[in-house]
N, C-alpha and C positions, 0 to 999 in steps of 0.2 A: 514683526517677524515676517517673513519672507511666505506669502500662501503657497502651501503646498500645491503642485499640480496634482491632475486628475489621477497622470501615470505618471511614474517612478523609472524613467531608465538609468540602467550604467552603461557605460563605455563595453565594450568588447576587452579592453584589456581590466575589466575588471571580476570577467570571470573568475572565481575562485582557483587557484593555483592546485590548491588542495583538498582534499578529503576532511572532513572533521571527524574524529572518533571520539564520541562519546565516552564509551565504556574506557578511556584512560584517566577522565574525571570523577569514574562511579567508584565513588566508598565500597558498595556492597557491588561487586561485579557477579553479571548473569551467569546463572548456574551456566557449567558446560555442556556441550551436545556428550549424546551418552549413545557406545556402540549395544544395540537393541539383542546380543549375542552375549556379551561379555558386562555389561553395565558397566564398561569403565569410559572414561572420557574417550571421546574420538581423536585421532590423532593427527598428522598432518597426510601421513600415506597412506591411513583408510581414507579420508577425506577425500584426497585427492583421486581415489578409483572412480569416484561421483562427481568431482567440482574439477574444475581448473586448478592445477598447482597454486597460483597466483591468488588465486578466488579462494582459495583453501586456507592461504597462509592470512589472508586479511580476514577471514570468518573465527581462528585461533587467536589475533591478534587484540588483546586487551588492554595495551598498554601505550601504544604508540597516538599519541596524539591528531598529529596530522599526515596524513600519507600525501604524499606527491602523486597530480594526476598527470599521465602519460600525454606530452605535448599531442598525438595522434586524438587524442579522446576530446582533446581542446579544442582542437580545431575541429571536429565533429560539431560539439556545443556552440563554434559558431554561429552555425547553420539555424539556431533557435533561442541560444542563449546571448546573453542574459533575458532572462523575459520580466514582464513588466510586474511591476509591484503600482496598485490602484486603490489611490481615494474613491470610496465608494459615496462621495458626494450626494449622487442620485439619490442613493438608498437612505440616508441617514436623511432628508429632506423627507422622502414619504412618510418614515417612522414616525418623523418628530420626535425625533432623539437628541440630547447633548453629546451622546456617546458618536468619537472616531471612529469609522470602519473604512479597516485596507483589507484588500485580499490580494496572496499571489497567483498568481494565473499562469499555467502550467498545459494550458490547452493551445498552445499558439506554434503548433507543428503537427507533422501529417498524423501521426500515433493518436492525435488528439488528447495525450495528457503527459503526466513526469516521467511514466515508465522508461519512457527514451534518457532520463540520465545512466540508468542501472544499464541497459538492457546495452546501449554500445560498449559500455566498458567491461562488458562481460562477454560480449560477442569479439572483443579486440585481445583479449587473454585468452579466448580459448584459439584465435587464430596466430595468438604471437607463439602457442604453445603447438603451432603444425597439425591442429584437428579440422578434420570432416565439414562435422556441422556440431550443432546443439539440440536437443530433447528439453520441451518444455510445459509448463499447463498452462491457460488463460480462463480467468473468469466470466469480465466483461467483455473479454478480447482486446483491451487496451495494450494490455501488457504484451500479447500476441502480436499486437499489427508493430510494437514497437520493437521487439527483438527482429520478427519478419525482416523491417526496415534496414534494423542494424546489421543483419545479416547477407541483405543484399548488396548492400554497402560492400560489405568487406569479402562477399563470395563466399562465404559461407551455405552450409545446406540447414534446414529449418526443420526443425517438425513439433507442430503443437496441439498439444489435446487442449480442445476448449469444452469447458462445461457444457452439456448437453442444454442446459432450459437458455444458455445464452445464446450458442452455436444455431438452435431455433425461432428466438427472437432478436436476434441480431446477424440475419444474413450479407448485409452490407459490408460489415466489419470481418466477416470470415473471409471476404471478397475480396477485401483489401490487403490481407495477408496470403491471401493466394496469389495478388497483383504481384508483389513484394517474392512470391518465389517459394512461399511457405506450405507444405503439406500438414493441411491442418484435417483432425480427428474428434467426433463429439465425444464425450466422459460422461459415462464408465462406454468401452466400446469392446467388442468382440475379437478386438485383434492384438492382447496382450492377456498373460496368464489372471492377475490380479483386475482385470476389467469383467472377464470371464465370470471370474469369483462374484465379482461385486453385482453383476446382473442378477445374479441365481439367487443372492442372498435378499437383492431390493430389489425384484421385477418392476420396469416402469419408470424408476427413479430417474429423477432429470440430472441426478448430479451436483458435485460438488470440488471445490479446487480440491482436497483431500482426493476425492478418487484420482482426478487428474493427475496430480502428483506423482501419483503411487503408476500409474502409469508410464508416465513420460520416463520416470526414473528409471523403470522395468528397458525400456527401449536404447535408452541412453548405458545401461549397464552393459546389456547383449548385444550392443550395435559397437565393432571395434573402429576406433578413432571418433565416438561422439563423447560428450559428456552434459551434463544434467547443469540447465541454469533457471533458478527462481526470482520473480518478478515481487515477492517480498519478505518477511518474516525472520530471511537470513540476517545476521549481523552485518556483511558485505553490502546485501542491499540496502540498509538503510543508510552506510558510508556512502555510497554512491551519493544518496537523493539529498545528502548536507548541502549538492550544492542551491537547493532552492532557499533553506534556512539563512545560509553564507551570503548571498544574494539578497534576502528578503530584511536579513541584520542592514548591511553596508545600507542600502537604498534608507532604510527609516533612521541609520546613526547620522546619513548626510544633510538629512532636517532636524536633528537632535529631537527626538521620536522615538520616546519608550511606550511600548504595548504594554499594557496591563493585564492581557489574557490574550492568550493564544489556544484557537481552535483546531481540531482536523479531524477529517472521517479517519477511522480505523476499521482494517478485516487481519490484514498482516502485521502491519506496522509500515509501511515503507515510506508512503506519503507525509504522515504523521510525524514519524523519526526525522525523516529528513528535515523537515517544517523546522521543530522545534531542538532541535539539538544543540545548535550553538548558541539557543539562548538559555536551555536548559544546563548547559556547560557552565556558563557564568552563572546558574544557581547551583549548581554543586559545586562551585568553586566559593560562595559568598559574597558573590561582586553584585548582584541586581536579584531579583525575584519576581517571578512573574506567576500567572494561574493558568497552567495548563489543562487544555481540555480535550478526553477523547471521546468519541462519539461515534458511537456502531450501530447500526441496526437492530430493536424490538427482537428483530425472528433470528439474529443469532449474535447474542449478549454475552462475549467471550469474557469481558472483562467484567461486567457486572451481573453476571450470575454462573460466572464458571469457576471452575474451582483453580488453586496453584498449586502445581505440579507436573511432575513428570509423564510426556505425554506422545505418542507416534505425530507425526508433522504430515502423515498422512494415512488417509483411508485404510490403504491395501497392507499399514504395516512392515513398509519396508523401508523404511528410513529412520534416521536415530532418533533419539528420543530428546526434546528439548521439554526444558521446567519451564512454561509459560502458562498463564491465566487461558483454561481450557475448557471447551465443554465433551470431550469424549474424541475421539479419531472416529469414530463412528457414529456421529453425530452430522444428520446432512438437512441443512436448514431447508426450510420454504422454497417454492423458489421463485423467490422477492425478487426485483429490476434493480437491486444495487448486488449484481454478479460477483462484482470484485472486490466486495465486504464478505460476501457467504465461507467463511472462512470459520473453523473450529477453535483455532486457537491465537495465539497475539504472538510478534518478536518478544521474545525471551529479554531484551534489550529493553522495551517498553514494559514487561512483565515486571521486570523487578524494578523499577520507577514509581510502575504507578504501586505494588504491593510497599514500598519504603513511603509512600503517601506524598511526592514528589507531582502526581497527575492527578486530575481524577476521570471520570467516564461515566458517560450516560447513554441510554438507549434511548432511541426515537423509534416510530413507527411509520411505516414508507409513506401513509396518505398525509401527514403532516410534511414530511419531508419531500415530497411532493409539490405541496402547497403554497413550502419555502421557494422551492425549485421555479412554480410557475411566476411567485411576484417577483423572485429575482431578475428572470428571465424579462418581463415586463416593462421593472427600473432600470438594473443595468445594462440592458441589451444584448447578453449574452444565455446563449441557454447550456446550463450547467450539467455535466454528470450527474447520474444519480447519485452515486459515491460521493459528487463533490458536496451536493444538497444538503445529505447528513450534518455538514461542516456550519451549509450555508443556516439552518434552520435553525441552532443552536447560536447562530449567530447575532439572527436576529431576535429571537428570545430574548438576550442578555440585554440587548440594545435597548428594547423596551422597556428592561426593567430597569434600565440609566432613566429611561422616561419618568417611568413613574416614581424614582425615587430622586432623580434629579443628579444623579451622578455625571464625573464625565471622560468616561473609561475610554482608555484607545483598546479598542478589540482590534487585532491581526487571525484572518484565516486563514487556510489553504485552499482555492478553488484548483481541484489538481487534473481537471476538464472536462471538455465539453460532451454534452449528451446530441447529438447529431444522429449519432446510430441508436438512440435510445427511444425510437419514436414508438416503436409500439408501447413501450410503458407509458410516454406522454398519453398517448392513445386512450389505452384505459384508466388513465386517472381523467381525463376531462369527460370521458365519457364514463365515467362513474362507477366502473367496473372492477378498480383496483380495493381490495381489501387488506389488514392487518391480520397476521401473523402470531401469537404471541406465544411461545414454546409453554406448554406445560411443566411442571414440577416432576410430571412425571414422564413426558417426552424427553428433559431432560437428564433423569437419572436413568435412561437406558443408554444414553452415551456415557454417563460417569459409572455406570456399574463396567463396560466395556475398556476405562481405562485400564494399565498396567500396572501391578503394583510392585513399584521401585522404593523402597525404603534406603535411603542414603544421611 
């Protein structure tokens, strides 16, 4: 057989045509969004006073398989895509593993990670749709610098509330979305009604994409001709981000290369979904089965310590209510160096997956994930997201345990990018300073006595 090279490319013309949608494969399809008013399903014209018409009809949309992506969006993804799918050769040599390890690598553009699939195609409907600008939140500010990008792109006007503990340890990254044309804001902040609130109620608090949220949205509501786009957790955005999945299939069917376990960090779903969708599609279909795996952070465990139900998408309480694996809307984690995990609850899309036992999910704790972070960085030569770490650390667990039991597993992850702007965490983890997080039972049940109680 033919040895695999190190990296995996396709052609340009084999970017994916289309979108994948999951949820036209799903048995039990994701509860729906629910107006927080009226507790009936949300419709396409409430929707649409928040979202792009367009963005609104793909967020309703359950059933359609593959959507057509806008030749203009294509030729964006030029600019970066296909990106590379990688034998981690290196790494599987230090382990001394029998176990295959690929990862997709999603950090190879200016945004430095996938946010850029979602964030153009959301920034090109709401200009095919004659708006302004857009209203957004950012955790790590990945998401931020890549809407920024997409926006300057297309003349669009920007405006992003970034988490307050990122916004201050990641002043490069706010920089770079200022470069890009973007008026960016720390979260929770003084110049919106529900930021107002949320100061008075947590003095101090560094924030969370929850407050964010609740903000951006507030702006995007009273600002005439903006409208509100999310960088994950929506149903839309995880269609966007299939095409790293679509990508990451074609590249390992061209070596005839099935993975046996499929990794990825989770805070929204975005990275995650996108990853695994089209292989998770052929196992709701019966054609192949694979062990998917998500992996969040110790200090906010949405999937493995949060409860399933009906729950606010954000802090301030003003957005609909989706049924996803939740730890409270008022629940506002550590504040841990994986920004763009800090996140309360999961895509309602991954919620009912992994609750139908189709996924599973683990939490890690940052100084392990850390640890991953720095020997990855070491062997493969690349220095990874915190976010991505999560992915990567779980990764090499599993490899090990090919070691010691002799197995010889093709693990597939998502490296979905790079930590460049993450140096003050590197900072205190080599100097010794970074610690674990681990929420209490009882820190916990003050966001789940705060949930809403929807009985449906």
């Amino acid at each position: 057989m033919e040895k695999i090279p190190y990296k995996i490319y396709l052609s340009e013309n084999e970017i994916p045509k289309q979108w994948y949608n999951v949820r036209a494969d799903m048995k039990n399809k994701p509860a729906p969004l629910l107006n927080p008013a009226t507790l009936k399903p949300m419709t396409l014209e409430e929707l649409s006073q928040v979202f792009c018409e367009e963005l609104a009809k793909q967020e309703l949309d359950d059933t359609t398989p593959y959507i057509d992506i806008p030749d203009e969006i294509r030729d964006f993804y030029k600019m970066y895509r296909p990106s590379p799918l990688v034998r981690a050769y290196c790494l599987e040599k230090a382990l001394d593993t029998p176990a295959k390890i690929y990862y997709k690598f999603e950090g190879n553009n200016t945004s430095g990670s996938h946010k850029l699939n979602s964030a153009i195609a959301q920034a090109y409907y709401a200009k095919k749709q004659g708006l302004k600008g857009v209203t957004t939140e950012t955790g790590a500010g990945q998401w931020g610098t890549a809407l920024s990008m997409a926006c300057a792109y297309l003349g669009l006007d920007c405006k992003v509330f970034m988490v307050k503990c990122s916004y201050e340890q990641k002043p490069f990254r706010r920089e770079v979305m200022r470069t890009y044309g973007a008026d960016v804001t720390p979260s929770p902040s003084d110049t919106t009604e529900v930021g107002r609130k949320i100061l008075a109620e947590h003095p101090g608090t560094t924030g969370s994409l929850g407050c964010a949220i609740s903000e951006a949205v507030e702006v995007a509501v009273k600002s005439e001709g903006y409208r509100y786009v999310l960088g994950s957790v929506l149903s839309q955005v995880l269609l966007h981000q299939t095409v790293i999945g679509l990508e990451a299939k074609a590249a390992l069917d061209k070596y005839g290369v099935k993975p046996d376990m499929i990794i990825g960090c989770a805070g929204g779903g975005s990275n995650l979904g996108g990853l695994v969708s089209p292989f998770m599609g052929e196992k709701l279909r019966g054609e192949k089965d694979y062990e998917i795996i998500a992996v969040e952070p110790a200090s906010c465990p949405s999937l493995t310590r949060g409860k399933y139900a009906y729950d606010f998408c954000d802090t301030g309480m003003v957005c609909p209510l989706a049924k996803m694996y939740t730890l409270g809307s008022g629940f506002i984690p550590s504040a841990n160096h994986a920004g763009g995990l800090r996140y309360h609850g999961m895509s309602s899309v991954l919620s009912q997956l992994y609750d139908d036992g189709l996924m599973t999910a683990r939490s890690v704790e940052q100084t392990a994930v850390f640890a991953a972070a720095q020997q990855f960085a070491r062997i493969e030569g690349i220095l990874p997201a915190p976010e991505s770490s999560h992915a990567i650390r779980v990764a090499i667990d599993e490899a090990l345990k090919c070691k010691e039991t002799g197995e010889e597993k093709t693990i597939l992850f998502g490296l979905t990018g790079t930590g460049y702007f993450d140096m003050v965490a590197y900072q205190r983890f080599n100097d010794g300073q970074m610690s674990d997080h681990i929420p209490t039972d009882e820190e916990l049940k003050a966001g789940f006595d705060g949930m809403p109680k929807v009985d449906l």
